[in-house]
C-alpha positions, -999 to 999 in steps of 0.1 A, spaced: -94 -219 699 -105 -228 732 -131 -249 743 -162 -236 766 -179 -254 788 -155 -274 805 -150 -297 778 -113 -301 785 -95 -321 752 -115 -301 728 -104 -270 720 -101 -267 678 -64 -274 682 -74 -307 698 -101 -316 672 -79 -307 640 -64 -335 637 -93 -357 640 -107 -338 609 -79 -337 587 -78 -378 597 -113 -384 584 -108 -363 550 -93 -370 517 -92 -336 504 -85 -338 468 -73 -302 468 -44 -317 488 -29 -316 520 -27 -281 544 -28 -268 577 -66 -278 579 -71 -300 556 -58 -337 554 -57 -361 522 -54 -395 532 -83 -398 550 -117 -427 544 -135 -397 532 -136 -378 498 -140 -340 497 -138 -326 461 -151 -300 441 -181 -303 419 -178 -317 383 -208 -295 379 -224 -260 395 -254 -248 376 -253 -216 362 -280 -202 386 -250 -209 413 -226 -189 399 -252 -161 392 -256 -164 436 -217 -161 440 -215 -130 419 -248 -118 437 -232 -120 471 -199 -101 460 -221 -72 445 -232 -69 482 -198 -65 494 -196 -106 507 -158 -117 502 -157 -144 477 -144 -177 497 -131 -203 477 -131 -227 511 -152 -223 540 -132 -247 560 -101 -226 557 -86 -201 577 -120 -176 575 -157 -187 571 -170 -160 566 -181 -153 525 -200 -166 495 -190 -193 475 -200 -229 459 -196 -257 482 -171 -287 481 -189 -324 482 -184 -358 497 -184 -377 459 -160 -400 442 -170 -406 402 -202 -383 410 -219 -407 436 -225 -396 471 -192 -408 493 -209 -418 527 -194 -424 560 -210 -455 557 -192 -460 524 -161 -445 540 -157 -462 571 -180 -489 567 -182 -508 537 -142 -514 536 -148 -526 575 -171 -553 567 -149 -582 558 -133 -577 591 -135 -610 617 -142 -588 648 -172 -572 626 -209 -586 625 -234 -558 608 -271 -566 617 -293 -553 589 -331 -548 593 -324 -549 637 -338 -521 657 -326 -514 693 -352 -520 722 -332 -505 748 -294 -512 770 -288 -541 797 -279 -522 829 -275 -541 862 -253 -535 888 -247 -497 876 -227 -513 841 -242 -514 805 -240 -549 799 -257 -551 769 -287 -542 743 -318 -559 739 -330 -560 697 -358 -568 680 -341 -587 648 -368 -590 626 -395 -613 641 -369 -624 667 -363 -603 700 -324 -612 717 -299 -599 737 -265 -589 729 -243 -585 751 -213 -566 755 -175 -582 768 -165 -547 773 -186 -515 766 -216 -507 747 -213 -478 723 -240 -455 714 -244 -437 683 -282 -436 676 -281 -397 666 -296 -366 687 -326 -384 685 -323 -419 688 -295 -420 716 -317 -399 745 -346 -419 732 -325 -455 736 -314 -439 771 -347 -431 785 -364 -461 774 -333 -476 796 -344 -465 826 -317 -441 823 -332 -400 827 -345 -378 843 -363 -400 866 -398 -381 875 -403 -386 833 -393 -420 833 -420 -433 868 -445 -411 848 -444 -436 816 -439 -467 847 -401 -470 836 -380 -477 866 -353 -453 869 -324 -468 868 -297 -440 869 -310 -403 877 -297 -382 851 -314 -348 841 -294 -341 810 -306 -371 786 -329 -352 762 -325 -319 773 -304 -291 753 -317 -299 715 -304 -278 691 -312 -277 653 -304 -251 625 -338 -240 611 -342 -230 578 -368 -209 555 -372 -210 523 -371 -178 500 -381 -187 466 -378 -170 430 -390 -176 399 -368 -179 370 -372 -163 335 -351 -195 317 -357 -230 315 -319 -232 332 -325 -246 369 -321 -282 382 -359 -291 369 -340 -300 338 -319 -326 354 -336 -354 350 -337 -355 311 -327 -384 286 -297 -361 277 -284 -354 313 -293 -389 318 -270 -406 291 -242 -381 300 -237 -392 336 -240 -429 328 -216 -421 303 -193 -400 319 -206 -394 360 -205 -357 349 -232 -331 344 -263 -318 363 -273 -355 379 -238 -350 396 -251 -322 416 -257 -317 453 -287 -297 452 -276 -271 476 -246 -256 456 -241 -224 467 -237 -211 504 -222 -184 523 -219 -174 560 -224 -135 568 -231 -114 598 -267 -97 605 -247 -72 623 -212 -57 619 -201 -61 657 -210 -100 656 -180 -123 668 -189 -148 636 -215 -152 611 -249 -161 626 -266 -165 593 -256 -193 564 -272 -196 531 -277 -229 514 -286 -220 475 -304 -242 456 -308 -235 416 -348 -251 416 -375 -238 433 -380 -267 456 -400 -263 491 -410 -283 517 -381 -305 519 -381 -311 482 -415 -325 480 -429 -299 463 -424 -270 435 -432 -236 433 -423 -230 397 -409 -246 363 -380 -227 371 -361 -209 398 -337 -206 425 -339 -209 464 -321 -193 488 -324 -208 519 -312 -186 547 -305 -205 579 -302 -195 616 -267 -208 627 -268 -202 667 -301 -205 682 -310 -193 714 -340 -217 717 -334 -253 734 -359 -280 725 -360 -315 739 -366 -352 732 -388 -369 759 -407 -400 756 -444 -409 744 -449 -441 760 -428 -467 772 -431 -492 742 -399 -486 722 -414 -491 688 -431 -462 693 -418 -427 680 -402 -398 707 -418 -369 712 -398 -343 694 -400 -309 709 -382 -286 688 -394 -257 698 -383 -235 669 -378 -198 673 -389 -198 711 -362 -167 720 -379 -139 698 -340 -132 686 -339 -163 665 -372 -153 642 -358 -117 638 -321 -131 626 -343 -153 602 -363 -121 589 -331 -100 584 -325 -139 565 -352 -132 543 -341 -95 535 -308 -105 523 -326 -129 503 -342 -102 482 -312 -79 481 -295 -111 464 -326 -114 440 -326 -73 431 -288 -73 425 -273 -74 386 -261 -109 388 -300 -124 385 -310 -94 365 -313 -117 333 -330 -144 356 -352 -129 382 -388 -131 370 -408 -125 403 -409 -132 443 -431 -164 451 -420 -170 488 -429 -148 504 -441 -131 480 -447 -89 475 -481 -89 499 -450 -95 530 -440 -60 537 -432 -51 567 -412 -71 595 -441 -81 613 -454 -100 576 -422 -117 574 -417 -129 608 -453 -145 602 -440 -160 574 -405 -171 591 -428 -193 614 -452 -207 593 -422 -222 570 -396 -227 591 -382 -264 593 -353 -287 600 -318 -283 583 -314 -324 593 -290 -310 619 -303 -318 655 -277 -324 684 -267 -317 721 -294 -344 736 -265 -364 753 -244 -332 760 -207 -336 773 -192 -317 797 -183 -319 834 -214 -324 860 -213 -292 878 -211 -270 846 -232 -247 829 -259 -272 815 -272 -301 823 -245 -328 805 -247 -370 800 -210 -375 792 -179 -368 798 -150 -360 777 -142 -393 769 -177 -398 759 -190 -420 786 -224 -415 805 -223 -398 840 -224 -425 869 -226 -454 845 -197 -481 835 -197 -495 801 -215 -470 783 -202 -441 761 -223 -422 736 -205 -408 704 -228 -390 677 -240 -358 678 -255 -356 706 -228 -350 725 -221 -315 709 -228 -289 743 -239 -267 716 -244 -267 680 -216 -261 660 -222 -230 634 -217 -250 604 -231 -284 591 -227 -311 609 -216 -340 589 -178 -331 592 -180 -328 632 -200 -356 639 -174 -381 620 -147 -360 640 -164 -366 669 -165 -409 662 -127 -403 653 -118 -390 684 -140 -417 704 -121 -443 687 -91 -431 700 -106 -426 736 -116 -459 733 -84 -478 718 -67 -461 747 -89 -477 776 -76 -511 761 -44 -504 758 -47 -495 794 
């Protein structure tokens, strides 16, 4: 429960309530869970039955079944809760947003894409915006706030003059505030996808019939209700491990490559996913124009420990597959495949498919200057050596959080807003 690296105000006592603020948990209220909050938690209307064949796979392997992986224990195998009302997706931007916008001391620019911040005099004063044709300033009375994402914020930064300041003379930026961290310390949850083919027509590819179709206009009910990723657990490669360093993220179709493209008419997909990663990637710049793109840097599976977690990944993902739950399913292995033996053939495969869970963060980290890594903010959430500017997304995470991030990142704008409210009440 406390919090590492110097991140004082933290801890998972301090961020609770920040959670249980944000949520409206139709199970109710509890000790972790709030119910008044802007945004909806349910369960599904609908799990396919390929999902419930995964749940009962996992208990044949000795996984505890856990009816809430944001209760008191993680760790298990179970079908995941969803952010719907009426079977439509229930966004923080629906959430927090869309009841905000008749608000006087609101103005929402649509179709507006940030150039960079105003800084003079060591203060963000501002952001300069290209408005559709039109480039203007906006400036700021009293701070600028920064929530562009993991990727979008360091970028924002740097173009700002504001970086590590060999980068920024190399791309003829003038370095307006020397600060090492911004970029650095990317984090992501990589994935891999472990695909079967299914003996019955009973997967997700039938979703999009006239049938399925009629019923949720009808009703908001059935398969066109569904999240896609159903099913998950959380488990431990290794018995001695303080938490689960591998979660699975089932999908009852035999999607790949994002979802762009099928394997089979029918099947299921696994999806085991490496929760801590050793590697550190980073987000640096291309050019100096700020229409142009970042240069990503993941650097995926870099610590040889974070392909081997994926392989044993990959293992578990058969031992699901050969247990009695899919015995009336499981037609054959397509990814990998039978031809991947040995650990060596799998680790190959691990890095040729590996990709992005959508989950990159720690680009702005937070923490104190002389700590362990090289950090933008502090624990209010402002930048290092700058006045006026705070950064709130996830980018501020000091390191990934072994979960999804959704939930942590809208904690994390909770608890800015409160950081914030109390600098003007001051």
């Amino acid at each position: 429960r406390r919090c590492d690296y110097g991140c004082d105000g933290w801890s998972f006592d301090d961020v609770l309530p920040y959670f249980k603020r944000s949520q409206n948990q139709r199970r109710g209220a509890s000790e972790l869970h709030g119910a008044d909050g802007p945004l909806e938690v349910m369960d599904p209307t609908y799990t396919n039955p390929l999902t419930e064949r995964f749940v009962e796979a996992g208990v044949e392997l000795g996984w505890t079944r856990n009816p809430d992986f944001n209760g008191p224990h993680q760790e298990g195998i179970g079908v995941y809760q969803v952010n719907q009302r009426r079977g439509r997706r229930w966004s923080a931007a629906v959430g927090y947003l869309h009841p905000a916008l008749s608000r006087p001391n609101l103005k929402l620019l649509t179709g507006a894409r940030a150039l960079g911040l105003i800084v003079e005099g060591g203060r963000a004063r501002g952001v300069d915006v290209l408005h559709g044709a039109h480039r203007r300033q906006l400036h700021a009375r009293r701070e600028v706030i920064l929530a562009a994402g993991a990727v979008g914020s360091p970028h924002l930064l740097l173009l700002s003059g504001i970086g590590p300041a060999d980068e920024l003379r190399r791309h003829g930026i003038e370095a307006v505030h020397d600060l090492p961290g911004v970029g650095r310390n990317l984090q992501d949850h990589p994935v891999v996808s472990t695909v079967f083919r299914s003996r019955h027509d009973n997967s997700l590819d039938n979703a999009e019939n006239w049938r399925n179709v009629v019923r949720y206009l009808f009703t908001r009910k059935g398969p066109l209700t569904s999240c896609v990723c159903e099913g998950g657990a959380f488990v431990r490669t290794e018995p001695g491990l303080p938490q689960p360093d591998l979660q699975f993220h089932f999908i009852p179709t035999a999607l790949v490559d994002h979802g762009f493209d099928s394997v089979a008419d029918h099947g299921f997909n696994f999806g085991p996913t490496l929760l801590k990663p050793k590697s550190r990637g980073r987000i640096t710049l291309k050019t100096s124009d700020p229409i142009a793109a970042p240069a990503i840097e993941a650097n995926y599976l870099a610590d040889p420990d974070d392909a081997r977690i994926l392989v044993e990944g990959v293992k578990l993902s058969r031992r699901l597959a050969a247990t009695g739950a899919f015995a009336e399913d499981l037609d054959r292995e397509i990814w990998p495949g039978p031809a991947a033996r040995s650990d060596a053939d799998l680790e190959a495969f691990v890095r040729r498919v590996a990709a992005t869970l959508y989950h990159p963060a720690c680009t702005c980290a937070m923490g104190p200057t002389d700590g362990p890594i090289e950090t933008v903010v502090d624990t209010d959430l402002k930048v290092h050596g700058l006045e006026g500017l705070r950064v709130a997304d996830a980018s501020v995470m000091p390191e990934l959080v072994g979960g999804n991030t959704n939930a942590p990142t809208i904690m994390v704008a909770e608890k800015a807003s409160d950081a914030i409210l109390d600098d003007l009440r001051g």
